[in-house]
C-alpha positions as CSV (number, residue, x, y, z in Angstrom):
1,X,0.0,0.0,0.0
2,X,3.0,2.3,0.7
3,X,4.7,1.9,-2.4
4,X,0.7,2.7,-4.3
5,X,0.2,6.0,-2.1
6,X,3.9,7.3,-2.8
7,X,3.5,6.7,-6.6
8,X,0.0,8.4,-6.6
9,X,1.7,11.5,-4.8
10,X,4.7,11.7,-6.8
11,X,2.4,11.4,-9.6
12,X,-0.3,14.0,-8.3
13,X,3.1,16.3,-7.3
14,X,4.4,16.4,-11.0
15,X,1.3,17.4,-12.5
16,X,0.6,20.2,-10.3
17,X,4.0,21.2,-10.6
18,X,4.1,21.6,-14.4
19,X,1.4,23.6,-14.4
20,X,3.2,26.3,-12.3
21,X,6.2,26.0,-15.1
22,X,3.9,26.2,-17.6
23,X,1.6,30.1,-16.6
24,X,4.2,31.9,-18.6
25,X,3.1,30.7,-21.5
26,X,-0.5,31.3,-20.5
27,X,-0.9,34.7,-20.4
28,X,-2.6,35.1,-24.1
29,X,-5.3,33.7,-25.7
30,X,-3.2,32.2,-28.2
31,X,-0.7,30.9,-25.7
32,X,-3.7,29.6,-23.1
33,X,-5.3,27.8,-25.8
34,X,-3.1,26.6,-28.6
35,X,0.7,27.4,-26.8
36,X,1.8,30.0,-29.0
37,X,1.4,27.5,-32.3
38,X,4.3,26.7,-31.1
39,X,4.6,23.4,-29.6
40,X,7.6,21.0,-30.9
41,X,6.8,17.5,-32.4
42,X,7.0,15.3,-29.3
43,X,4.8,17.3,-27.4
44,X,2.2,17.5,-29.4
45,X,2.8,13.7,-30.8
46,X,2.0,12.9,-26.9
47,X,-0.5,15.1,-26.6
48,X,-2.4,13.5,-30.1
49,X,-1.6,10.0,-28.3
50,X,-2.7,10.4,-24.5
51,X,-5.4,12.5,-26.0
52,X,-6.8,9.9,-27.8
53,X,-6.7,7.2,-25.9
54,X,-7.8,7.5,-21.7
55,X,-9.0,4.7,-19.0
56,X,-11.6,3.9,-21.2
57,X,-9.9,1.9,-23.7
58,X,-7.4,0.5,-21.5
59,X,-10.5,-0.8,-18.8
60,X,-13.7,-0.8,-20.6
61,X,-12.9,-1.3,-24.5
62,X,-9.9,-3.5,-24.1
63,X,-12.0,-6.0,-21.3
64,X,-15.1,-5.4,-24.0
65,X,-13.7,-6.1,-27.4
66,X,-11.1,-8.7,-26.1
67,X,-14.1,-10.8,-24.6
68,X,-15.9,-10.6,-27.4
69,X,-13.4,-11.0,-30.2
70,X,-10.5,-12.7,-28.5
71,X,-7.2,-12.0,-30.2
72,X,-8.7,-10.1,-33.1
73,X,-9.1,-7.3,-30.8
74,X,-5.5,-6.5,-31.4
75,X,-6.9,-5.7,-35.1
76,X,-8.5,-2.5,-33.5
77,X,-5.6,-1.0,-32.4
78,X,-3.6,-1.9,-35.7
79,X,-6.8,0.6,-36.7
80,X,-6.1,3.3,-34.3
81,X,-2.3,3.3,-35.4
82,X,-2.6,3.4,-38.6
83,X,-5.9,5.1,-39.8
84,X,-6.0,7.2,-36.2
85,X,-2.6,8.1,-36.2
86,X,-0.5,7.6,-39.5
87,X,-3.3,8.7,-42.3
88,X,-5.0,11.2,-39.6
89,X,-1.4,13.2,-39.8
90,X,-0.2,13.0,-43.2
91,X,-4.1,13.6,-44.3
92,X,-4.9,16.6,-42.1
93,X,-1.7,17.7,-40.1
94,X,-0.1,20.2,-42.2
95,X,-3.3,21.5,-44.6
96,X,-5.0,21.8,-40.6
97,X,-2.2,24.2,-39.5
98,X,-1.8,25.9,-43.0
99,X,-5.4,26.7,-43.4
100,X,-6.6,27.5,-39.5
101,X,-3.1,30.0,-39.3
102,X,-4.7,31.6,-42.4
103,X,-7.6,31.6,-41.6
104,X,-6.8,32.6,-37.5
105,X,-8.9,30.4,-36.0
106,X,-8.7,28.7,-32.9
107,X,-11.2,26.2,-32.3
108,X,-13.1,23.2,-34.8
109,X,-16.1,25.7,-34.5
110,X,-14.5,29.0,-35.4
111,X,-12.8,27.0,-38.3
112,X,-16.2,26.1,-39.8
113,X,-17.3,29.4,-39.2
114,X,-14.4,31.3,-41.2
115,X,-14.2,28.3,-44.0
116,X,-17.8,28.5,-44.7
117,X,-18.4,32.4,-43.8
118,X,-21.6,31.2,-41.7
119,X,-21.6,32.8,-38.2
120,X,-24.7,30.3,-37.8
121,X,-22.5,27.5,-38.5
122,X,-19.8,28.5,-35.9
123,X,-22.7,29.1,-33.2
124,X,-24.3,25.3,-34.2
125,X,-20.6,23.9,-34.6
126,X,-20.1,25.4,-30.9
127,X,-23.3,23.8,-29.1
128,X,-22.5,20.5,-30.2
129,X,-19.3,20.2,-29.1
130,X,-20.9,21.6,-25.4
131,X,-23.5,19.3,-25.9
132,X,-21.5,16.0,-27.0
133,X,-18.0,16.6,-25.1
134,X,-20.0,16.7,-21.9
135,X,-21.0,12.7,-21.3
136,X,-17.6,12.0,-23.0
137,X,-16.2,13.7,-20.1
138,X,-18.0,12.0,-17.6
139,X,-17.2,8.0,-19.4
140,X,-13.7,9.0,-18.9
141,X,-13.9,8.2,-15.3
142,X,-15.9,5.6,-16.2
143,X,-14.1,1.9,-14.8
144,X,-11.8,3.6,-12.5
145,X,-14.0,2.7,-9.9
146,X,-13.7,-1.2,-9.8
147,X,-9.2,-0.4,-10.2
148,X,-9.0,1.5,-7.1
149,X,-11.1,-0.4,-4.8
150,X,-8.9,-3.6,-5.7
151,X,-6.0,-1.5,-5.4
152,X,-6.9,0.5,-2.5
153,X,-9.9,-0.3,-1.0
154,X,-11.1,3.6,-0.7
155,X,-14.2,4.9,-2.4
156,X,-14.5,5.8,-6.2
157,X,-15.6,9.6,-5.1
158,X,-12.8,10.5,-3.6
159,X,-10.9,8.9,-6.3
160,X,-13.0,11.2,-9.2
161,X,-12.9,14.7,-7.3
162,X,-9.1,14.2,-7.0
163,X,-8.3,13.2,-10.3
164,X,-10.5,16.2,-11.4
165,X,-9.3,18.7,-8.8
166,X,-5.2,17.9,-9.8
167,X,-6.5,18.5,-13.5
168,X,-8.1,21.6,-12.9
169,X,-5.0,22.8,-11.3
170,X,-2.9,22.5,-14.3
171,X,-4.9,23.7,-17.0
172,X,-6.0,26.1,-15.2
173,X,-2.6,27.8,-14.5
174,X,-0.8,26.9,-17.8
175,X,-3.5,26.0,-20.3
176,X,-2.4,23.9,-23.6
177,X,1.9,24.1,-22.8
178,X,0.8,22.1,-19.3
179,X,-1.5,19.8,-20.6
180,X,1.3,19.0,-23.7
181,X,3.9,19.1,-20.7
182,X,2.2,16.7,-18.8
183,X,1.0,14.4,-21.7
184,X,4.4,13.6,-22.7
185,X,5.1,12.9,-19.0
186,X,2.4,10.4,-19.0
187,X,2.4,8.8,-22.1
188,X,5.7,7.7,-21.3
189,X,4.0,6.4,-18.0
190,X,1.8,4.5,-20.4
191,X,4.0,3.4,-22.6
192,X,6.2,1.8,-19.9
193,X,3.0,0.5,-18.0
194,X,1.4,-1.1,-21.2
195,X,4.9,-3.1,-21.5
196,X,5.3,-4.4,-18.4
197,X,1.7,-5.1,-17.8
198,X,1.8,-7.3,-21.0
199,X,4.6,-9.2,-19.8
200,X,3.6,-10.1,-16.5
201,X,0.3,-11.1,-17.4
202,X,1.5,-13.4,-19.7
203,X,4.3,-14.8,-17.6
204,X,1.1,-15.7,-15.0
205,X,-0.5,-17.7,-18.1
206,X,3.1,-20.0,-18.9
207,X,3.7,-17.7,-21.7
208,X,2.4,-16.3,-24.5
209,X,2.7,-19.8,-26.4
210,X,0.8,-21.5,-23.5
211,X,-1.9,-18.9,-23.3
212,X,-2.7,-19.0,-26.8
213,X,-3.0,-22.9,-26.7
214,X,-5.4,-22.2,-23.8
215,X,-7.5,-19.7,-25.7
216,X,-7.6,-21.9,-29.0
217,X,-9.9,-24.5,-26.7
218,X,-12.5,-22.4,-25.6
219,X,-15.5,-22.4,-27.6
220,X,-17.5,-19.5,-29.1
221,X,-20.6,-17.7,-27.4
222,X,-21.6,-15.8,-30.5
223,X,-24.5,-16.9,-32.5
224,X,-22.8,-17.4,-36.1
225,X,-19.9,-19.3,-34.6
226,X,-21.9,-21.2,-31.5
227,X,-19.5,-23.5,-29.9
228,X,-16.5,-23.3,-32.3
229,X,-13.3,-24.4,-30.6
230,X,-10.3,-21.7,-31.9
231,X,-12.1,-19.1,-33.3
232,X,-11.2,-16.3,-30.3
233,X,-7.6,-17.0,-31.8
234,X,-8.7,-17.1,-35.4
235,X,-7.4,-13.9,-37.4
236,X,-10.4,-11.8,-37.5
237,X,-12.3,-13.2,-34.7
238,X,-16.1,-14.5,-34.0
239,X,-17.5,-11.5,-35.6
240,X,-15.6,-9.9,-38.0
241,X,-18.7,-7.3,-39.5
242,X,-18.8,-5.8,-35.7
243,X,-14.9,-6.0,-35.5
244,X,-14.7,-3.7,-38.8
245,X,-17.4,-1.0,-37.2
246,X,-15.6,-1.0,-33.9
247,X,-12.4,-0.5,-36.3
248,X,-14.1,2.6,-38.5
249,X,-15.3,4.0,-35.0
250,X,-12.5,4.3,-32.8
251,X,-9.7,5.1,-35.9
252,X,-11.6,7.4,-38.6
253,X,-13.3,8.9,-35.4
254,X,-10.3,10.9,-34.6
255,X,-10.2,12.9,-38.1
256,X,-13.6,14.9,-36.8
257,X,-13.1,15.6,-33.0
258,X,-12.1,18.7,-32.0
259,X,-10.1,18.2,-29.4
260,X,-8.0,15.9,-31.5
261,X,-8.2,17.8,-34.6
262,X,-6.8,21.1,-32.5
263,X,-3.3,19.4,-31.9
264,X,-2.5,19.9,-35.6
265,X,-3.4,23.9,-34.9
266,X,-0.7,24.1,-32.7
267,X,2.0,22.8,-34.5
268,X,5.2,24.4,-34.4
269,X,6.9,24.0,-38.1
270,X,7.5,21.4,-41.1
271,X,9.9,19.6,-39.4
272,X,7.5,18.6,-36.3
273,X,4.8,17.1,-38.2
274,X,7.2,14.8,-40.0
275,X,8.6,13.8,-37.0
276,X,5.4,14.1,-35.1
277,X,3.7,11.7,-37.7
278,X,6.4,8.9,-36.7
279,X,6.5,9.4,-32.8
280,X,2.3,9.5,-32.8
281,X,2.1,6.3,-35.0
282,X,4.5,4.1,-32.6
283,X,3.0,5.4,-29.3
284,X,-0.8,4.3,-30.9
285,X,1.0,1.0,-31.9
286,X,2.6,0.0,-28.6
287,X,-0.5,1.8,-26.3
288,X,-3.6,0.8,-28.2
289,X,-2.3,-2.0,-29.8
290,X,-0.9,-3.8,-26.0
291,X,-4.3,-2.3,-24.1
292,X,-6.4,-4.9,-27.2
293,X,-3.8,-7.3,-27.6
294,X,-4.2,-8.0,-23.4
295,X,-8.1,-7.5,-23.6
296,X,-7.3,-10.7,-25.6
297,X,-7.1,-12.7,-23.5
298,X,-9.6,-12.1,-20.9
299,X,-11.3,-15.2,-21.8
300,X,-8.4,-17.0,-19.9
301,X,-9.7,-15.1,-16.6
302,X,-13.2,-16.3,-16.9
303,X,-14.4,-16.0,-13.2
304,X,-17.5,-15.5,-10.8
305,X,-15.8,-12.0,-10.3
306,X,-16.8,-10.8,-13.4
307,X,-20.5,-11.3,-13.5
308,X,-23.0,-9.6,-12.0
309,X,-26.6,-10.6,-10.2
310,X,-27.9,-11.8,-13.2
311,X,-25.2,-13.6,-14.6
312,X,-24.1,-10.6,-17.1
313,X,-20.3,-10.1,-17.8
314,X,-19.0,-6.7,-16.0
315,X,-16.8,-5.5,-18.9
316,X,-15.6,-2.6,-16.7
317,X,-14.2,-5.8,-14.1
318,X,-12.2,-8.1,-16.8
319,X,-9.1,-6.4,-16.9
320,X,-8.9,-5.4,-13.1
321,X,-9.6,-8.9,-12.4
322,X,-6.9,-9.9,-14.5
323,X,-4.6,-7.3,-13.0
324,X,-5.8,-7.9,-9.6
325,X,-2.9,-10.9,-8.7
326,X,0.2,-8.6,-9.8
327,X,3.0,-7.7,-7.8
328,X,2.0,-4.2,-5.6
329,X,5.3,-2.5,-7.7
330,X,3.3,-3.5,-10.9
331,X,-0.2,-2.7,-9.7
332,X,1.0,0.5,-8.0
333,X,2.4,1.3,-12.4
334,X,-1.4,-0.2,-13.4
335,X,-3.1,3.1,-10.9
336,X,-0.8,5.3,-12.2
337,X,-0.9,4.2,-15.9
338,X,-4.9,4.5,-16.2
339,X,-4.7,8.1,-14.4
340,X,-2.7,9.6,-16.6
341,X,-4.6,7.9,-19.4
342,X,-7.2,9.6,-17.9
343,X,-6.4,12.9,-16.8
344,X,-4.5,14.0,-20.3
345,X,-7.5,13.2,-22.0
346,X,-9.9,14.6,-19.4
347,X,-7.4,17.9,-19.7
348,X,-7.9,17.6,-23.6
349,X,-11.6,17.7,-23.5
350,X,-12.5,20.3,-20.9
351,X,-9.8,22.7,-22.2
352,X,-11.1,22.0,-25.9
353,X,-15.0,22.4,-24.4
354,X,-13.9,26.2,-22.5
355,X,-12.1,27.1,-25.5
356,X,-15.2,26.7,-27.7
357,X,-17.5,28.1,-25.4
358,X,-15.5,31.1,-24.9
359,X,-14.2,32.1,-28.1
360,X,-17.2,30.4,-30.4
361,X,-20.4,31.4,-28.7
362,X,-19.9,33.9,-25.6
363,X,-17.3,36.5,-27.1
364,X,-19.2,38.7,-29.5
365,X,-22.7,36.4,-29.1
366,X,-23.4,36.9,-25.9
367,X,-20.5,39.4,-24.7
368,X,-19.2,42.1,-26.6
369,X,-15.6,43.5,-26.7
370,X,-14.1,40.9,-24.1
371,X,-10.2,41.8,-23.5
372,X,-7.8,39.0,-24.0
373,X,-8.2,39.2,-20.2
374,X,-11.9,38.1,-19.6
375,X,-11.7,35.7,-22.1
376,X,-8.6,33.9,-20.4
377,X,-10.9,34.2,-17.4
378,X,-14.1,32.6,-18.5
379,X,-12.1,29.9,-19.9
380,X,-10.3,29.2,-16.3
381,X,-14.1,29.3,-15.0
382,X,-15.6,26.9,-17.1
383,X,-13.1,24.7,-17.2
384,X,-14.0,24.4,-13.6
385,X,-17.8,24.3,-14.5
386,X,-17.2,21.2,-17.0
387,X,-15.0,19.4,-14.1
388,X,-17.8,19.7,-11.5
389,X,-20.4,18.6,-14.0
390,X,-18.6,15.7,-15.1
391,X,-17.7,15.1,-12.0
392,X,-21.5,15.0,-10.9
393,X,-22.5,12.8,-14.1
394,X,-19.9,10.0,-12.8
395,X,-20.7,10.1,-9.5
396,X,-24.2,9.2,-10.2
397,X,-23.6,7.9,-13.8
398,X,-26.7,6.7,-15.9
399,X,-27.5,3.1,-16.8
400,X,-25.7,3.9,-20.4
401,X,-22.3,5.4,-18.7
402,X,-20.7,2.7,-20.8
403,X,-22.1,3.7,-24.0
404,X,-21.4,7.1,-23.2
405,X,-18.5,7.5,-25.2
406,X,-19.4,5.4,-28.5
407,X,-22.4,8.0,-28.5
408,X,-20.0,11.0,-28.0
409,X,-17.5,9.7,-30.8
410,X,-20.4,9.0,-33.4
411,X,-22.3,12.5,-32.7
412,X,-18.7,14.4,-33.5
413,X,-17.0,12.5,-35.6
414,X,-19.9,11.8,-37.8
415,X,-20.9,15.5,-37.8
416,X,-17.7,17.1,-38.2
417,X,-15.5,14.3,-40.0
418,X,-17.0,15.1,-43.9
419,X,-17.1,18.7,-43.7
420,X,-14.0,19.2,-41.8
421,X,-12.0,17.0,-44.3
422,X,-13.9,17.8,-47.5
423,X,-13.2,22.0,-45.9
424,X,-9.2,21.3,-46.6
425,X,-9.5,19.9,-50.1
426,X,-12.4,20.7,-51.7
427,X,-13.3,24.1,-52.7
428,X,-16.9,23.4,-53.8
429,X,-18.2,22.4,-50.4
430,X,-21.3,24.7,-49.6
431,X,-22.8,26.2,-46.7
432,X,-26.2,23.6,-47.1
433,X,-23.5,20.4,-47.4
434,X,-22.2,21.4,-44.0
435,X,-25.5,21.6,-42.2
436,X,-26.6,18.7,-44.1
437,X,-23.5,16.9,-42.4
438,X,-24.3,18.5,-39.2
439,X,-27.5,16.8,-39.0
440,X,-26.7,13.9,-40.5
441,X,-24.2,13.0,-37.9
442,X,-26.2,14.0,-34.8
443,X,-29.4,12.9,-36.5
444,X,-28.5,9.7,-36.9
445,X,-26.5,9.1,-33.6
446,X,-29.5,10.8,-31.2
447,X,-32.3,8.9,-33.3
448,X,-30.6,5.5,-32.6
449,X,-29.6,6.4,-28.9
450,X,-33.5,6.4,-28.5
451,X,-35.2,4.2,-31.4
452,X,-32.2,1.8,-31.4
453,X,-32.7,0.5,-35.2
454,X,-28.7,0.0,-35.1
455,X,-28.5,-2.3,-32.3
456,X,-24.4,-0.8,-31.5
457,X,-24.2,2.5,-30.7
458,X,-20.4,2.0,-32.0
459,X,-21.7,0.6,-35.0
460,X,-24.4,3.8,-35.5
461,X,-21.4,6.1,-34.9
462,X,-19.5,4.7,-37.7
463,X,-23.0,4.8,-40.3
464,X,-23.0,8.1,-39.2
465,X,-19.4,9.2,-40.5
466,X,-19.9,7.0,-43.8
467,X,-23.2,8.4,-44.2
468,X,-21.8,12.1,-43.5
469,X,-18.9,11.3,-46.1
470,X,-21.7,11.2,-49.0
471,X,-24.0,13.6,-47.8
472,X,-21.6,16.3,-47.6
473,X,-20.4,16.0,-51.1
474,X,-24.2,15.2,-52.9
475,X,-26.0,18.2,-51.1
476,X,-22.6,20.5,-51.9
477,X,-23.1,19.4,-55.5
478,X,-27.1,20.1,-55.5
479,X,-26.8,23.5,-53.7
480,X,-25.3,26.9,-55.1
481,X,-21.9,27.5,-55.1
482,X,-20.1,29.1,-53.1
483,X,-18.2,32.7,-54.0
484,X,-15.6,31.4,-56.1
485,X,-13.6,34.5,-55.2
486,X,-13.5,33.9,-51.5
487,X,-12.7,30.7,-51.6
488,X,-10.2,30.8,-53.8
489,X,-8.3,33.6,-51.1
490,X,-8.8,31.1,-48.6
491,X,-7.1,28.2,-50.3
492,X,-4.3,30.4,-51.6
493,X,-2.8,29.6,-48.2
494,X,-1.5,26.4,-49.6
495,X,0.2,28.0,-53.0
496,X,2.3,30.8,-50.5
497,X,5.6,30.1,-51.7
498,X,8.4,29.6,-48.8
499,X,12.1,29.4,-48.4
500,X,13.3,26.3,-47.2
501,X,17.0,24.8,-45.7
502,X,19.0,22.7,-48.0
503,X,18.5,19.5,-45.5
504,X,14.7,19.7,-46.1
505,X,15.0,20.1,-50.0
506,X,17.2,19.2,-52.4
507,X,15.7,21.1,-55.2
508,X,17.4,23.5,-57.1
């Protein structure tokens, strides 16, 4: 137990302490919400990694997906390295910062607002991301629960309020540079965790030769493969249709949520997407593809601690169950590991939702002429605000906490993905083919949240992106064009000619 509490305190100690280092470069709008556009690549390769993937994935999806498709879970995180990671940089990374430095826009929102010169679209833009970032929030808590009372016995409350109390600290005091600051701290946390986790979970099942023999015997559960010896170590699993929409969901989400998207504004130069693209792809490889490789193999730890009442797996308790007969040294890494999965990504989201709500829809909506000041201000105060409430959401979390975040991912991605993407490369996208993707995405995702004609909510939110992907382009195509003039000033951006150094280019 001492060696847990002295981890959790050097941990909590760091984290506060960064975000004292990090107020000088917090005392401008620019510098509290995007660093200066000046962050290097590792930061903001970290802060693209830890961003994307919290407590969630490592205890709810990894338990989840491993359970239901054995080893072709690992295929999801293969997903989220290259499609989330690779493609999302070398599609968007440098056309994002190009364009939103043009442009001077901060946020997702005020991008769609100068892109499409809709003020309407900015405000709609805005309330989405209030309205959708909020339950992601509060499912990022979700599963640390059931960890800390096999690792410490003390109630999940105090466990939330701390973990959003130390967060609020740092973002408050030195916005974006702390929360990049402090991702790269714990990604390398959860890079080192994932590893060693792996390896001693595997050492407990005679290897990772034995525990693949062991899997290979036990038959399926699902209905198309009922009682098939081998197939939760077969290559693309029990259910490979679900598989691919768990796949589309959790990779080709990333290209349309804004607090992922809003890394590639703050970009310092050429140089740092290049090597940003490399360092981002490895971390997703090693972090998301370890957390579904060990979810793997939670049929091996099949056990009366894992069901409830009524006989249902607890997803949430696989993989603390499986962690739960670890070393304390190792466990003590697990605690430490999941928090600061947690708390980057819980930093990511509430800075991205005060950010929005400050600069998209209170300044010059509600209040006019706010100083650099007041806005720094009211994003300090409801960065606070979105901790509490999440905080208050987890603490008595509806019967769908778990489905919480699949909802969030499909609303956003699916309404932001096409005309985000199509925005960068295509100059004939028209005001109508953004709303039309606007409500396609939310449409869709909200309408099967409560009629349930797409039995997955993962599986709605990745319909919703494909279905946003050819909306966008059709309606764009049926509906006037847009002022050729403006647009063509916008996307003269890319054609700026620069001056290079000889070891970037070796044209003449």
């Amino acid at each position: 137990m001492e060696i847990k509490i002295i981890l959790l305190i050097l941990f909590f100690a760091v984290m506060a302490g960064v975000g004292i280092y990090s107020r000088r470069h917090a005392s401008s709008v620019d510098g509290f919400v995007l660093g200066g556009r000046s962050v290097g690549p590792w930061l903001t390769a970290f802060a693209y990694g830890t961003s994307y993937f919290s407590a969630v994935v490592f205890v709810g999806y990894a338990g989840q997906f491993g359970w239901k498709y054995g080893i072709a879970s690992t295929w999801i995180g293969i997903g989220n390295a290259v499609i989330g990671s690779l493609l999302a940089w070398v599609v968007l990374g440098r056309r994002t910062k190009v364009m939103t430095q043009h442009l001077g826009s901060k946020t997702m929102p005020d991008f769609f607002g100068q892109r499409y010169g809709s003020r309407a679209l900015k405000i709609a833009a805005s309330v989405i991301v209030f309205v959708f970032l909020i339950p992601y929030t509060a499912s990022v808590y979700n599963g640390l629960s059931r960890l800390f009372e096999m690792a410490f016995h003390i109630p999940y409350s105090w466990c939330v309020v701390a973990m959003a109390a130390f967060t609020a600290v740092y973002v408050i005091l030195g916005g974006y540079m702390a929360t990049a600051i402090n991702d790269f701290i714990q990604g390398i946390i959860m890079l080192a965790g994932i590893v060693a986790v792996i390896a001693a979970v595997l050492s407990g099942q005679g290897g990772f030769l034995n525990a693949i023999s062991e899997m290979a015997q036990i038959p399926s559960d699902v209905a198309v493969t009922q009682g098939q010896p081998g197939v939760f170590t077969s290559f693309f699993g029990p259910d490979p249709l679900n598989l691919l929409g768990v796949v589309i969901l959790t990779s080709l989400g990333t290209w349309g949520l804004p607090q992922m998207i809003g890394k590639f504004y703050a970009i310092r130069d050429e140089k740092s997407i290049n090597t940003g693209t490399v360092i981002s792809t490895l971390f997703a490889v090693v972090v998301s593809g370890g957390c579904y490789f060990l979810g793997g193999f939670a049929r091996l730890f099949d056990s009366p601690e894992i069901y409830d009442g009524a006989g249902a797996v607890v997803y949430d308790s696989i993989i603390p169950h499986m962690l739960s007969a670890l070393p304390d040294i190792l466990i003590g890494i697990v605690i430490v590991l999941v928090l600061s999965a947690s708390m980057s990504t819980l930093s990511s989201l509430v800075l991205t939702s005060s950010s929005t709500m400050t600069l998209d829809l209170i300044k010059d909506n509600i209040v006019r002429g706010m100083s650099e000041k007041k806005q720094i201000i009211t994003m300090q105060v409801l960065i606070v605000f979105f901790l509490v409430v999440s905080v208050v959401i987890a603490l008595d979390p509806p019967t769908f906490i778990a489905q919480l975040m699949g909802i969030s991912w499909g609303a956003l991605a699916g309404a932001f993905l096409a005309p985000f993407l199509y925005g960068l490369y295509w100059k004939g996208v028209t005001r109508a083919g953004v709303w039309a993707g606007f409500f396609t995405g939310v449409g869709l995702t909200v309408a099967n949240m409560f009629l349930g004609f797409i039995e997955s909510p993962i599986n709605a939110g990745a319909a919703a992106m494909a279905a946003g992907l050819v909306v966008v382009p059709v309606v764009s195509l049926l509906t006037p064009k847009p002022d050729r003039e403006k647009v063509d000033g916008i996307f003269s951006c890319y054609e700026e000619k620069v001056t290079i150094s000889r070891k970037r280019s070796l044209q003449e």
